[in-house]
N, C-alpha and C positions, 0 to 999 in steps of 0.2 A: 363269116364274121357278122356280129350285129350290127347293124344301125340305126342310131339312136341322132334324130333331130331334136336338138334343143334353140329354141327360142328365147329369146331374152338374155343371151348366154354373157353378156356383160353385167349384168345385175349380181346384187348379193346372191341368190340362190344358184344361177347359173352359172356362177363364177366354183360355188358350194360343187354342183355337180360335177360339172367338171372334174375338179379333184378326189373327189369319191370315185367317178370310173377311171382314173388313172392307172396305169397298166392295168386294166380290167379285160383288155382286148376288144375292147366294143370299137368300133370307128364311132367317134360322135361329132355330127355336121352342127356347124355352132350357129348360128344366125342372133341376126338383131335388127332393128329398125336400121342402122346405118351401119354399113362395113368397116371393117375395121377393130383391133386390138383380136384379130381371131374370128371377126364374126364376117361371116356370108351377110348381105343385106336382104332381107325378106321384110316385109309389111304386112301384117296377117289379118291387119283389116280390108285388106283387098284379097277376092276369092278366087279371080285366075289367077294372082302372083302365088296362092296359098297353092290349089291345085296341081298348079303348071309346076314349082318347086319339088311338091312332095312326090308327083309322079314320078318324075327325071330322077329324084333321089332315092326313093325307093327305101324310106325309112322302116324297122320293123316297130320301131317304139318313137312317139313324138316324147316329150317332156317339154309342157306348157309354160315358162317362168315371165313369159311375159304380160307387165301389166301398170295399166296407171295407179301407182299404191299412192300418190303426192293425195292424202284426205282432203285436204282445206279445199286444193286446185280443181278437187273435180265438182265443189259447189258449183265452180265459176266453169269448169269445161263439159258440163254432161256430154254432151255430141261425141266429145274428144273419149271420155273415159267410157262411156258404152262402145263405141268401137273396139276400141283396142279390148277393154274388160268381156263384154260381152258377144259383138259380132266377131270378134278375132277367136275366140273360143270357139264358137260355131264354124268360122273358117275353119278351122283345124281340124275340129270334128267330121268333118264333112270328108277330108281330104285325107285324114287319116280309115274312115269307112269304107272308102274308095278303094284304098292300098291296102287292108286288110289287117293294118297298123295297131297296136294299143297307142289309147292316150292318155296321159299322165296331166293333170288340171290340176293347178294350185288355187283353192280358195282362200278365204277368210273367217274369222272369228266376227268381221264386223256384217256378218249377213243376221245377227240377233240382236235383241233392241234393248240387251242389256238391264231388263227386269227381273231378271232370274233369282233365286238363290243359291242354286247347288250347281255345282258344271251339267253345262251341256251335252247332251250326247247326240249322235246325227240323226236322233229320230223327233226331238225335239222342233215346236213350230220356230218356223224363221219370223225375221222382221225386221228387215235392217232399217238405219234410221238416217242413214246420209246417203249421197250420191255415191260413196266409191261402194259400200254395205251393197246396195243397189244393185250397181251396175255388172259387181261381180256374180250375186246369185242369180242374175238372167244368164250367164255364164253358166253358173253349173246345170240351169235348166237348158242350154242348149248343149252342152254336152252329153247330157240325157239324153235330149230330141234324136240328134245326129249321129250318137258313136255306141256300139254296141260292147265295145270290147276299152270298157275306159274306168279309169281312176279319179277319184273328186279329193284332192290329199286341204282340208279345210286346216291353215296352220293360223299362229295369233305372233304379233311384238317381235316380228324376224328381225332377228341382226346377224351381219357377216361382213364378205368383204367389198365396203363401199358405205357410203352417207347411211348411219342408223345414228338409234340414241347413244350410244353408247360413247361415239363419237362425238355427240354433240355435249353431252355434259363431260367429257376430259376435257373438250376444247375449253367450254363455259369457262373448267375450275380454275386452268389458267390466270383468267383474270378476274373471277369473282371467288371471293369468303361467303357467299353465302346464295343460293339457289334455291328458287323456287320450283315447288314441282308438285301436280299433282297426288290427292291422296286417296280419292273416292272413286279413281276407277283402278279395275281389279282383271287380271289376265295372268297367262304363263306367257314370260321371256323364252323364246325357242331359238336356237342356234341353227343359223342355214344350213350348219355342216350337219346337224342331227337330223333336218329335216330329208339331205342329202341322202344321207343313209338308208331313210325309211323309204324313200323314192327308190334307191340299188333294192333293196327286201323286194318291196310287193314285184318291181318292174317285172322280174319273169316268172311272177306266177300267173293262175287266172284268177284269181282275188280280186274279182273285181266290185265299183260300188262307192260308196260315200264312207270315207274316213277324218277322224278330226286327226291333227299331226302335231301335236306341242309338246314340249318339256313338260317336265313332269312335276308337280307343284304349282304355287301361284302367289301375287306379293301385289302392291298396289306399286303404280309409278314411281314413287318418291321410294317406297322402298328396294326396287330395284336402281336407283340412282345411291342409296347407301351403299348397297353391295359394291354397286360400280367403283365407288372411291374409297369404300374398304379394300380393295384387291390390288388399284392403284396406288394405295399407302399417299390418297391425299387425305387433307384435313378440311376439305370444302364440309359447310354445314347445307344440310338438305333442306329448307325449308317447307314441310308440307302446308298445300292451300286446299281449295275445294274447290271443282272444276270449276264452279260458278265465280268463286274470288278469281283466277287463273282467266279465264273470257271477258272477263269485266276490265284487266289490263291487257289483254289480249284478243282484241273485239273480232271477228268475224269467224272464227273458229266453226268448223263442222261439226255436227252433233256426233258424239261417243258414246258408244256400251257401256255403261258403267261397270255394270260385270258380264265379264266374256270369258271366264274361264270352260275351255273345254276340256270334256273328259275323252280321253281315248277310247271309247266304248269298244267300236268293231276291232280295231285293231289287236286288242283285248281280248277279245271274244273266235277270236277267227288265226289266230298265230300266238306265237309266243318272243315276238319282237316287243321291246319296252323302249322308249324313248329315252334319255338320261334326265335325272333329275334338273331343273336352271341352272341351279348354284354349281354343279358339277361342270356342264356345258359352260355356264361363264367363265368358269374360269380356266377352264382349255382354253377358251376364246381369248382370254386377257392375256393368257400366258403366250401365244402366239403375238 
């Protein structure tokens, strides 16, 4: 039987996975910073709790989901958000090299500095421009470094099951007629369960390498907050501002990509898995 150690396994994506291998037969060992709702307690920024774990367990595939995603928080915690972002990716790598393991890395959209004009592809220069942008692509460079047999799946705007936006403007609509929401920055909404998906695909091949992982298409915030309450059949008004109106009542904000659209290049190129369109994926997601 396989075994697949997942990390972070209470978060939106790990929670995604999870149900993707469902009756799949894999045994998947769940871990997370604290035990509990299912999860083994591991700490993957410490490198004997990472090694000494993955030995005993004898993973044949890690799946990475752990990570500090809180943007604003990691202005104020670098220490905090390179451990876990980066030195815990390296943990991993290390310990999955060890064991002979693949490992499966979730990055980001926010490793670019959002100048772009046409989507990304992962041959594209990086540049990220905040601490979390940052902390994660020392991340992908140390699972470079350390793991030979590894995946870099780079996803954008993940929502699933737990705190995202999607949640946060129902709750808004609740009690406001009218919302304000960004309009000048530009990304693909990617559904955790899509991205789940793409993770089962590559896992048991040797496809290995840097992949981008999003929905398919692209919309600015405020317009993905339309869909949201078109689908919800509310009558909240979206108000679009400019990132710059949006931090001026909202002062200490992390600097954003304005455009972070990526393109699925490799994945494209190398298979013939396609991600689902957003609007199609949202609205699985709402109808659940």
């Amino acid at each position: 039987m396989k075994k697949i150690l997942v990390t972070g396994c209470t978060g939106q994506l790990g929670r995604a996975v999870n149900k993707e291998y469902a009756g799949s037969g894999a045994e998947l060992i769940n871990t997370d910073v604290q035990a509990g709702d299912g999860a083994i307690a591991l700490d993957i920024t410490k490198i004997e709790d990472v090694t000494g774990f993955v030995q005993e367990a004898g993973p044949d595939v890690i799946i990475n989901c752990a990570a500090h995603t809180a943007v604003d928080l990691c202005e104020q915690q670098w220490d905090r958000a390179y451990k876990i972002n980066a030195i815990g990716a390296r943990n991993l790598s290390i310990a999955a090299e060890k064991a002979g393991a693949k490992i499966i890395h979730v990055s980001t959209d926010y490793v670019f500095d959002g100048k772009g004009t046409r989507p990304y592809t992962e041959f594209d220069p990086v540049g990220p421009v905040s601490a979390y942008g940052k902390t994660k692509l020392e991340g992908e460079y140390f699972v470079k470094d350390f793991a030979s047999k590894y995946f870099i799946l780079r996803t954008a705007w993940l929502y699933g099951d737990g705190k995202n936006f999607i949640k946060t403007m129902l709750r808004l609509s609740e009690t406001h007629e009218k919302i304000t929401v960004v309009n000048d920055q530009v990304g693909s909404p990617t559904s955790a369960a899509e991205l789940a998906r793409m993770i089962r695909f590559l896992e048991p091949t040797e496809n290995y390498g840097l992949f981008h992982a999003t929905c398919e298409g692209s919309c600015s915030w405020a317009e993905f907050a339309q869909e949201i309450f078109r689908l919800a059949g509310k009558g909240t008004e979206v108000v679009p501002v400019t990132t710059e109106e949006y931090c001026a009542a909202n002062p200490n904000q992390a600097p954003r990509p304005a455009y972070s659209i990526l393109e699925n290049y490799m994945l494209k190129l190398t298979s013939d898995f396609q991600m689902a369109d957003w609007h199609k994926a949202l609205e699985e997601y709402m109808a659940q």
